[in-house]
BABA-888366 format. One record per residue (C-alpha): residue number from 1; residue in three letters; chain; x, y, z. Coordinates in steps of 0.2 Angstrom, whole numbers. Each point is the difference from the previous one (the first is absolute). Layout:
<pts>
> NUM,ALA,A,X,Y,Z
...
</pts>
This chain:
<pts>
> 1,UNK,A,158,-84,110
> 2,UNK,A,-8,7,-17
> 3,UNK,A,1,-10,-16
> 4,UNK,A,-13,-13,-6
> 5,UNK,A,-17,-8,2
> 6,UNK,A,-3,-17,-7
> 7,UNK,A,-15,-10,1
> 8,UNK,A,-14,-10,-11
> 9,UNK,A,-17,7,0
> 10,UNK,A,-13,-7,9
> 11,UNK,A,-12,-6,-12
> 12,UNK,A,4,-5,-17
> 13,UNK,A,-10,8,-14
> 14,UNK,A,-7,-7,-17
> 15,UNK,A,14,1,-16
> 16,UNK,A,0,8,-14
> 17,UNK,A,18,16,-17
> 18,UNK,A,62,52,-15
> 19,UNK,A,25,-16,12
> 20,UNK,A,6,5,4
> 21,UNK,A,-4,-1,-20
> 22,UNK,A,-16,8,2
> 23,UNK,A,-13,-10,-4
> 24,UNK,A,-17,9,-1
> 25,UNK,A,-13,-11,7
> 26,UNK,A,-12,8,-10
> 27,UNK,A,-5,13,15
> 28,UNK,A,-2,-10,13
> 29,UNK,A,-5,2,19
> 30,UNK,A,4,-4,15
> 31,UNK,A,-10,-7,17
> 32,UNK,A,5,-11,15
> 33,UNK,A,-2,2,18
> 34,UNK,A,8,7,14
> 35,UNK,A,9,-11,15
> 36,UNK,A,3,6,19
> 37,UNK,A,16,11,4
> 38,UNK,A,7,-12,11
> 39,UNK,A,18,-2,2
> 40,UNK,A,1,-21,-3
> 41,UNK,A,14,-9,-7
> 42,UNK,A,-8,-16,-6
> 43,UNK,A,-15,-4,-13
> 44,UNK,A,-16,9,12
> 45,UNK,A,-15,-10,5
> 46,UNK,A,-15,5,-14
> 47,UNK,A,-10,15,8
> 48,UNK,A,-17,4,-1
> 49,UNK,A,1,18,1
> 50,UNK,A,-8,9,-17
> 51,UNK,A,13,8,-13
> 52,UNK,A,-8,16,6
> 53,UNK,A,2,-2,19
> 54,UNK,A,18,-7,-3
> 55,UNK,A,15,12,0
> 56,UNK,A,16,-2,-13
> 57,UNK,A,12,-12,6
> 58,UNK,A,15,6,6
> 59,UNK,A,7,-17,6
> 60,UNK,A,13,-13,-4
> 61,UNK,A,-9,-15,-7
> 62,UNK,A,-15,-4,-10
> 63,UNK,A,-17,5,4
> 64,UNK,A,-18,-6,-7
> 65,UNK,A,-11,11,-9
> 66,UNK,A,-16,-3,7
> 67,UNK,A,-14,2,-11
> 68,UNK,A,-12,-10,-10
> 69,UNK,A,-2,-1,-17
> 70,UNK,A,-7,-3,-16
> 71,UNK,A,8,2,-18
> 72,UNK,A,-11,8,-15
> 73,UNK,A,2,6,-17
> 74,UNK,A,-4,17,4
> 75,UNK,A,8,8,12
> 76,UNK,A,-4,14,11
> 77,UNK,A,3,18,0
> 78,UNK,A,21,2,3
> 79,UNK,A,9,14,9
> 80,UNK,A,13,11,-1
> 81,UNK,A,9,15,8
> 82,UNK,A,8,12,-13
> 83,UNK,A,20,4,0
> 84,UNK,A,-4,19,1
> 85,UNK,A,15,5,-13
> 86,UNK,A,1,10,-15
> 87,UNK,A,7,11,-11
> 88,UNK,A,-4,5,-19
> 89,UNK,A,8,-15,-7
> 90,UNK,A,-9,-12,9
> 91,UNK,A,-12,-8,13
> 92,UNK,A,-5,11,13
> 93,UNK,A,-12,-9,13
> 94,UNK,A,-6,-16,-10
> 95,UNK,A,9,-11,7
> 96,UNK,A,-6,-14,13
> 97,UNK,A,9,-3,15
> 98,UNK,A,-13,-12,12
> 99,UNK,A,-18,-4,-3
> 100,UNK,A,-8,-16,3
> 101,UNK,A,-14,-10,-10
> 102,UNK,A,-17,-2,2
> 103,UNK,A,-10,-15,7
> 104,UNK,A,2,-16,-14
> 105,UNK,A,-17,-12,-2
> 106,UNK,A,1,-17,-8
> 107,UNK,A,-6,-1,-19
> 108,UNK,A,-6,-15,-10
> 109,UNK,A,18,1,-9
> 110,UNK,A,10,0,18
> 111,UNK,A,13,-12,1
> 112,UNK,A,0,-13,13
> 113,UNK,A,9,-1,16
> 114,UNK,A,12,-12,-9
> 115,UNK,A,-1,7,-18
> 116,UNK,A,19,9,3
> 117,UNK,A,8,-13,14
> 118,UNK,A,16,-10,-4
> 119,UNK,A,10,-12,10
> 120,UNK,A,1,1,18
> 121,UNK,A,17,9,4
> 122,UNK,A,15,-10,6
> 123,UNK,A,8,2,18
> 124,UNK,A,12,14,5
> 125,UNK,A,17,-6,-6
> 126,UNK,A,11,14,3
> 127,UNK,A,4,18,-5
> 128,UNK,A,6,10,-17
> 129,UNK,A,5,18,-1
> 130,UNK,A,-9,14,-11
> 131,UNK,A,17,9,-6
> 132,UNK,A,-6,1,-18
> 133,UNK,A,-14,2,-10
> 134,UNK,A,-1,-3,-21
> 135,UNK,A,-14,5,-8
> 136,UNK,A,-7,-1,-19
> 137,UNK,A,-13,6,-9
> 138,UNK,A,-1,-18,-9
> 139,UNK,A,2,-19,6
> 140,UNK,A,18,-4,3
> 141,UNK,A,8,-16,-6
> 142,UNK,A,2,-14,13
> 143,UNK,A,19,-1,-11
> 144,UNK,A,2,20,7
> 145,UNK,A,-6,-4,18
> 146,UNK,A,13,-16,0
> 147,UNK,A,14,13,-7
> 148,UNK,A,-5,10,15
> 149,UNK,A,3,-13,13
> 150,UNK,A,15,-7,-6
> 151,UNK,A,7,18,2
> 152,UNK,A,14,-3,14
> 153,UNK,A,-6,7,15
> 154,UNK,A,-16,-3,-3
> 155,UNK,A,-10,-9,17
> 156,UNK,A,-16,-3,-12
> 157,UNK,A,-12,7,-12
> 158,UNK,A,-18,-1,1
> 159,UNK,A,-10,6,-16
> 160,UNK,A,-17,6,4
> 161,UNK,A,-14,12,-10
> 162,UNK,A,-3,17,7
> 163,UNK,A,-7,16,-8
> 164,UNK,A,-4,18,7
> 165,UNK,A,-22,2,3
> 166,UNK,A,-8,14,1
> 167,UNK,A,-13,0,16
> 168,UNK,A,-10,17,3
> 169,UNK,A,14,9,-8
> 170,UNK,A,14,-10,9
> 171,UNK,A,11,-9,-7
> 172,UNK,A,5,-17,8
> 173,UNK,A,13,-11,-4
> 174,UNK,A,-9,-19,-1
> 175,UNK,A,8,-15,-2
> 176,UNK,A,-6,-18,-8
> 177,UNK,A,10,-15,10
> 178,UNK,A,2,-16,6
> 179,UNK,A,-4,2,18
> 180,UNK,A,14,-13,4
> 181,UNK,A,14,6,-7
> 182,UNK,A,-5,18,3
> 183,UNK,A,-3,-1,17
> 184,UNK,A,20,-2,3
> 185,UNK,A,3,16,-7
> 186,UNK,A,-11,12,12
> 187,UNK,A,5,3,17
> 188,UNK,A,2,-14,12
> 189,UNK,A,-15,3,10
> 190,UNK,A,-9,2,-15
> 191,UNK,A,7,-17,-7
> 192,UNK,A,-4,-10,14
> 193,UNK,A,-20,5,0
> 194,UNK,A,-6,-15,-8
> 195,UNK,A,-16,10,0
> 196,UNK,A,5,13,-10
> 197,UNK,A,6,-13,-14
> 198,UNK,A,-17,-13,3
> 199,UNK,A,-11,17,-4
> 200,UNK,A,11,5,-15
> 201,UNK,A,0,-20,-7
> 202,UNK,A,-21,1,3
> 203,UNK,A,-3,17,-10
> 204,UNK,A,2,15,11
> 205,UNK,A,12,14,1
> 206,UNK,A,13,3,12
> 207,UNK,A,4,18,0
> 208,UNK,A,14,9,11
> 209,UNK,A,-3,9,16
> 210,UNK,A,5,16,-5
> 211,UNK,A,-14,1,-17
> 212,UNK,A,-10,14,4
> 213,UNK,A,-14,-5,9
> 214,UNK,A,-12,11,-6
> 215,UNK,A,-1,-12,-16
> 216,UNK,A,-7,-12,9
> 217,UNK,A,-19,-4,3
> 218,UNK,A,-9,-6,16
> 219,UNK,A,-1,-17,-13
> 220,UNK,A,17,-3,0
> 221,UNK,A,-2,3,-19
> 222,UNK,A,13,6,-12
> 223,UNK,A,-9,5,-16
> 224,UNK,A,17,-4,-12
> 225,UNK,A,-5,13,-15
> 226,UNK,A,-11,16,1
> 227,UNK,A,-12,-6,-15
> 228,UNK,A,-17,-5,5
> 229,UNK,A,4,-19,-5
> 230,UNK,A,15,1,8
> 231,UNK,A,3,-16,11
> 232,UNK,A,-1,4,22
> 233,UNK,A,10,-15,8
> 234,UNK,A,0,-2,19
> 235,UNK,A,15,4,11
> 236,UNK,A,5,-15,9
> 237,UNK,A,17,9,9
> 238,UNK,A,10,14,5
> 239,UNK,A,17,-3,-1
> 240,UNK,A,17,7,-5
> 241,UNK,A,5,-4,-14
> 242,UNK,A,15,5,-11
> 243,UNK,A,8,16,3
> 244,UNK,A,14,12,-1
> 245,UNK,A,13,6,10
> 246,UNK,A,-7,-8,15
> 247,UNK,A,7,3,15
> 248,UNK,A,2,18,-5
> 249,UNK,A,-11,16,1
> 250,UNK,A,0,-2,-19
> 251,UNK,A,-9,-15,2
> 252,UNK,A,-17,-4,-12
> 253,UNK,A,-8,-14,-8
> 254,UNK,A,3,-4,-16
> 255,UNK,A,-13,-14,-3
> 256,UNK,A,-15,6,8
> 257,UNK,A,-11,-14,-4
> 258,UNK,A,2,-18,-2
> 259,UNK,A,-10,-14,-10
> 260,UNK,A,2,-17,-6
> 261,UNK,A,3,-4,-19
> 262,UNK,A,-16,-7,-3
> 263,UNK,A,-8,18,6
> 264,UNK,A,13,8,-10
> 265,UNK,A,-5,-5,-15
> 266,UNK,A,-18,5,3
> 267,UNK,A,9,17,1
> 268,UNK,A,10,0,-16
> 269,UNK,A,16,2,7
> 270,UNK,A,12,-4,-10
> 271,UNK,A,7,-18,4
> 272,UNK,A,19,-4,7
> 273,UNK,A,3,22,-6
> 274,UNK,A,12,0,18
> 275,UNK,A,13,-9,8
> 276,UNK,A,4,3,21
> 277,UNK,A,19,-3,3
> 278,UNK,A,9,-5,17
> 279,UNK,A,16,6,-2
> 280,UNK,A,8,-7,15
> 281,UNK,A,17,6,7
> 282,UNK,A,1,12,-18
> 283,UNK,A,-4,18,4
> 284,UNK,A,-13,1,-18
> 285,UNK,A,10,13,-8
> 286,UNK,A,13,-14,-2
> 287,UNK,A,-10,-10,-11
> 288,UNK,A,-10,12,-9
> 289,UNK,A,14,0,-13
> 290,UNK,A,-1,-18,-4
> 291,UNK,A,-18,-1,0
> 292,UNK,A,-4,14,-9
> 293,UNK,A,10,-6,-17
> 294,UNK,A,-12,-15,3
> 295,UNK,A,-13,9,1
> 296,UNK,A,3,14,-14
> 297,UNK,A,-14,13,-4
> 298,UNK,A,-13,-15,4
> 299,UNK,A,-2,6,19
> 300,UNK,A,4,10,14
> 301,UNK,A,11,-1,16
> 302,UNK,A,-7,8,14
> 303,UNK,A,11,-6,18
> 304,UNK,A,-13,1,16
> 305,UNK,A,16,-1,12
> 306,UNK,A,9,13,8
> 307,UNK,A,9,8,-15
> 308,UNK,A,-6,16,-8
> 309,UNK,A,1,7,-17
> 310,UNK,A,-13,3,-14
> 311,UNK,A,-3,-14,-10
> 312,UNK,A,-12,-7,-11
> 313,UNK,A,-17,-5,4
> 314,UNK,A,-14,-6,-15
> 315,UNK,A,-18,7,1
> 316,UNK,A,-15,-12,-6
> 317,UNK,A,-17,0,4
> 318,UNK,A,-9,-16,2
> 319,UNK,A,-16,-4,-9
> 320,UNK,A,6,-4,-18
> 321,UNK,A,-14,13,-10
> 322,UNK,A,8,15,7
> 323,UNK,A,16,-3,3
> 324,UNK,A,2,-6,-19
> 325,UNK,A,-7,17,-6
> 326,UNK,A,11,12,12
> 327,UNK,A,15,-10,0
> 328,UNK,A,12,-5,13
> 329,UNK,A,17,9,4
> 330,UNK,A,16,0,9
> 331,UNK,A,3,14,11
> 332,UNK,A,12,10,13
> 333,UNK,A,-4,11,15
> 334,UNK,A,5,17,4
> 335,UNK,A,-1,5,21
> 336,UNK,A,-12,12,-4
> 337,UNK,A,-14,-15,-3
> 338,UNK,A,0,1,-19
> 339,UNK,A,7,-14,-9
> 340,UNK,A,8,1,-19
> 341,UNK,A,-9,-12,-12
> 342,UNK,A,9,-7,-14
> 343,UNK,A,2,10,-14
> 344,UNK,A,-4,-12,-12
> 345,UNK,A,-18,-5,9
> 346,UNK,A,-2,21,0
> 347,UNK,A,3,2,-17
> 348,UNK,A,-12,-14,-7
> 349,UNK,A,-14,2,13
> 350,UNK,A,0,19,7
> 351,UNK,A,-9,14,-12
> 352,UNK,A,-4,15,0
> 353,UNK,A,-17,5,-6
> 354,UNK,A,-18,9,-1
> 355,UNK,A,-15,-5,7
> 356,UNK,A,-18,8,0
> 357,UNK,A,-4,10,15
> 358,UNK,A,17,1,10
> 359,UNK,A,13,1,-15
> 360,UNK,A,17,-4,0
> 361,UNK,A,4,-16,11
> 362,UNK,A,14,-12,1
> 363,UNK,A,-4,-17,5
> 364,UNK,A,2,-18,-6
> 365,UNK,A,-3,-4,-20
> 366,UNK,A,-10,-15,7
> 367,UNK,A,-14,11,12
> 368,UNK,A,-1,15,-13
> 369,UNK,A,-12,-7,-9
> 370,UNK,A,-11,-6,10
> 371,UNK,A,4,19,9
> 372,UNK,A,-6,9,-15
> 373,UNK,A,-16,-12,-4
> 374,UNK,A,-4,7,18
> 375,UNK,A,1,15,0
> 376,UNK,A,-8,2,-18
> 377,UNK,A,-16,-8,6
> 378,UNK,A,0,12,13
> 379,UNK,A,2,15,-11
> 380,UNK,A,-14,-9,-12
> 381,UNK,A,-13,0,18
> 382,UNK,A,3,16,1
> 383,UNK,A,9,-2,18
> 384,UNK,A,17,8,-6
> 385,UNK,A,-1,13,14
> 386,UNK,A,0,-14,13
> 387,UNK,A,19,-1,-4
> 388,UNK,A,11,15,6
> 389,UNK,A,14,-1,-11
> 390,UNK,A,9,13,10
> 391,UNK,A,-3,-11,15
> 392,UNK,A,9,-15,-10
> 393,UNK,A,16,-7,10
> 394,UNK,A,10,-12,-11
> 395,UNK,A,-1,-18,-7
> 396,UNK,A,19,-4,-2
> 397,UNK,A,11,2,14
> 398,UNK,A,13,-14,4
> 399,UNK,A,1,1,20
> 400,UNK,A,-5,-12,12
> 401,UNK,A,-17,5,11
> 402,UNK,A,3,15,14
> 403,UNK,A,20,-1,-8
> 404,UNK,A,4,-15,11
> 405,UNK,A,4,-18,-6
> 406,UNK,A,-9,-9,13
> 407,UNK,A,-17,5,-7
> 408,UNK,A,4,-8,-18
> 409,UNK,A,1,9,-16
> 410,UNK,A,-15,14,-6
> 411,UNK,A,-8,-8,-14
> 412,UNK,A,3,18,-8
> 413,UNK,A,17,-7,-1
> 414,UNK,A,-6,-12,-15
> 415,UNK,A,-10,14,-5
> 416,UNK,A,-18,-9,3
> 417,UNK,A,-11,13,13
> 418,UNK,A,-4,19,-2
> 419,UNK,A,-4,10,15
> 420,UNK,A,-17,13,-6
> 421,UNK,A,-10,13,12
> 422,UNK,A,14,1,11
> 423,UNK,A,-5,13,14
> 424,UNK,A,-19,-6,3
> 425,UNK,A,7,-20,-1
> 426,UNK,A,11,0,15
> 427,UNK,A,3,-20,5
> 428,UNK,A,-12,-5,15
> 429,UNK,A,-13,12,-7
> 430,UNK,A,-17,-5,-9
> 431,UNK,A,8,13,-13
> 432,UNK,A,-10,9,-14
> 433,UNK,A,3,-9,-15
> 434,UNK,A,-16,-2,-10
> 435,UNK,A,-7,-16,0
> 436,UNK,A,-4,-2,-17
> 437,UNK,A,19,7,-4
> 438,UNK,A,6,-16,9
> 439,UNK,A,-12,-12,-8
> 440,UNK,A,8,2,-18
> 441,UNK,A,17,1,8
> 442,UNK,A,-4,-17,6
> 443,UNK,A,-8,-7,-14
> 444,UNK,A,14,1,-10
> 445,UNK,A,12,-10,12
> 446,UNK,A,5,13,14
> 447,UNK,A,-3,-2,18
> 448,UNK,A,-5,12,13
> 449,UNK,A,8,7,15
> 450,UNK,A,-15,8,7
> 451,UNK,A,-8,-21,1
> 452,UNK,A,13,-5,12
> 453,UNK,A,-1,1,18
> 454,UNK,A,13,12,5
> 455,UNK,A,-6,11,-16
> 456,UNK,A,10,9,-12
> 457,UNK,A,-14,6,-12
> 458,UNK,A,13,9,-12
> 459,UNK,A,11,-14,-4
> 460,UNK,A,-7,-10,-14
> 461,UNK,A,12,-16,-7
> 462,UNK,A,0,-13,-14
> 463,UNK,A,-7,-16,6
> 464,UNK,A,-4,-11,-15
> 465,UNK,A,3,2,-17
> 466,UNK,A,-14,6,-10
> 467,UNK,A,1,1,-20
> 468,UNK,A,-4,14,-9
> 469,UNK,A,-6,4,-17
</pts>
């Protein structure tokens, strides 16, 4: 039987911080562990097998990672596989599709083993369907979430806070909760680990089985942001967790990784932006009428069960910086794996402008000046031939990576990266890029493909917002 592997990993670690409104988490990245492939339908023993000697789990229940430990303030080195597409209008090979993080060390301003634990978890209680997901860019109203409940044909509504993070170039889905009332919501061998929910309640992540595993270090670390400060947390389980269509071969996750509230604040995700919806004997498309005029322009319906059509999703990146200065946005999808933003959030955030050295770009309002700080201190160090702006391959370009959903949206969809040196920067390769070239890139605020561990040494993306002038 193929489907999922579920368990807790063997050792905890030390603690430490675009839906589907993307929230940009900054640029975050992504490490946990891998789990054996066994077939087992219950919670697994913990194993003691290395991430790196472990296969991806192909069972039915929960698996552990397996790895040990520890949380810093600067991360590791973060990976990434490029999506390999391109045209003239947009990102070629830039963007990430797998990677993992490099090895975490404790520093004097680590957080404890406790510093991001909340109550222990309550006990298994029964099971709620994932039929519909709402999801705003802002905080919604405990009055809105009531209206949604009281809707008739409603089973429940559980508001949680999710937003979309970007780890080595993939973009996950994460999700804030109370462990306890969550747990109801995921699939029922998922819901009745109560190890998965004990090691989300002390800290760690759990993280669904089908998460690349590539973005995963022999740690069992997840580094949540590609910035050198960015917070690495320990993976405490693989899991499934929500998903879509399941039971199909359109089947995907839709939350990818999963963390108390406590945690989620640590993040910057924004607080209560989401509501889950149990829809019981109601087909959704029955109700999204009725809830929709409560909801209004405030947020968007997306239906996880097995009804198709194309409706509305909402983009925000976590990590409050930069996702204040790029914006967040509404947005459709097309089947060729683009998506159509919002016209409004094009109009007031997308331009069209020169730069030193590569000339006319597109990109995000928000990154173009830090973009053009770069690349004029470049020009002033005499290093302007370093860049090949024939060799240029796009900043905006609203798609999701390798033009499939289940790898998250590019963050050239917001507009954010820029792909240089194309031919000699092949992802998995050293590359060429002058060393000195990504120095400035990365003093004013951009992070490196090429320092991940699965490299893509021509994608370069804004990580942290960095003033200029």
């Amino acid at each position: 039987m193929t489907g999922h592997a579920l368990g807790p990993t063997h050792r905890r670690g030390r603690l430490r911080r675009a839906v589907v409104p993307l929230l940009l988490l900054g640029s975050l990245a992504l490490a946990g562990c891998k789990q054996d492939p066994a077939d087992t339908t219950s919670a697994s023993a913990e194993t003691s097998a290395s991430p790196a000697a472990q296969g991806a789990g192909t069972g039915g229940a929960a698996s552990p990672a397996s790895g040990d430990g520890g949380q810093s303030s600067g991360a590791g080195s973060t990976g990434g596989s490029s999506d390999g597409n391109g045209d003239g209008s947009g990102a070629s090979s830039g963007d990430t599709a797998g990677g993992s993080t490099g090895g975490s060390t404790g520093s004097d301003g680590g957080t404890t083993d406790t510093s991001y634990a909340v109550d222990p978890p309550g006990p298994f209680t029964g099971l709620n369907r994932s039929d519909v997901l709402i999801t705003s860019t802002d905080p919604l109203p405990d009055k809105l979430i009531e209206r949604v409940r009281s809707v008739k044909g409603v089973q429940t509504a559980l508001p949680i806070s999710v937003g979309s993070a970007s780890i080595n170039g993939r973009t996950l889905m994460v999700a804030a909760v109370d462990p306890t009332t969550f747990r109801a919501f995921t699939p029922d061998v998922t819901a009745r680990a109560d190890f998965v929910w004990d090691r989300v309640a002390a800290g760690e992540l759990a993280v669904d089985n089908e998460v690349d595993k590539r973005l995963i270090d022999k740690h069992d670390m997840m580094q949540l942001g590609s910035a050198a400060s960015s917070p690495v947390v320990h993976v405490g389980a693989f899991a499934p967790l929500i998903h879509r269509s399941v039971n199909t071969p359109a089947e995907r996750p839709v939350i990818q990784v999963v963390m108390n509230e406590k945690r989620g604040e640590q993040l910057g995700i924004p607080q209560q932006n989401a509501i889950l919806v149990d829809t019981g004997l109601n087909t959704p498309s029955a109700l999204k009428g009725q809830i929709d005029k409560i909801l209004g322009d405030r947020a968007s319906f997306d239906t996880l069960a097995l009804e198709f059509g194309n409706l509305g999703q909402t983009a925000v990146l976590t990590g409050e910086s930069v996702s204040d200065k790029v914006g967040t946005f509404t947005y459709t999808s097309n089947p060729d794996g683009t998506i159509n933003p919002d016209p409004a959030w094009i109009k007031e955030y997308i331009r069209t402008e020169q730069v030193p050295i590569i000339g006319t770009v597109t990109c995000n309002k928000g990154m173009l000046p830090q973009l053009r700080a770069a690349l004029d201190e470049i020009q002033r160090m005499g290093l302007a031939d370093k860049i090949h702006p024939d060799e240029y391959a796009g900043c905006y370009y609203p798609r999701y990576i390798n033009h499939d959903p289940s790898y998250g949206l590019s963050l050239h969809s917001w507009g954010i990266a820029v792909d240089l040196n194309v031919p000699e920067n092949q992802r998995g390769t050293p590359g060429n890029m002058d060393p000195r070239v990504v120095a400035i890139f990365k003093k004013w605020g951009f992070a490196w493909g090429g320092d991940w561990h699965y490299t893509d040494p021509m994608h370069f993306e804004m990580s942290k917002v960095v003033k200029v002038g």
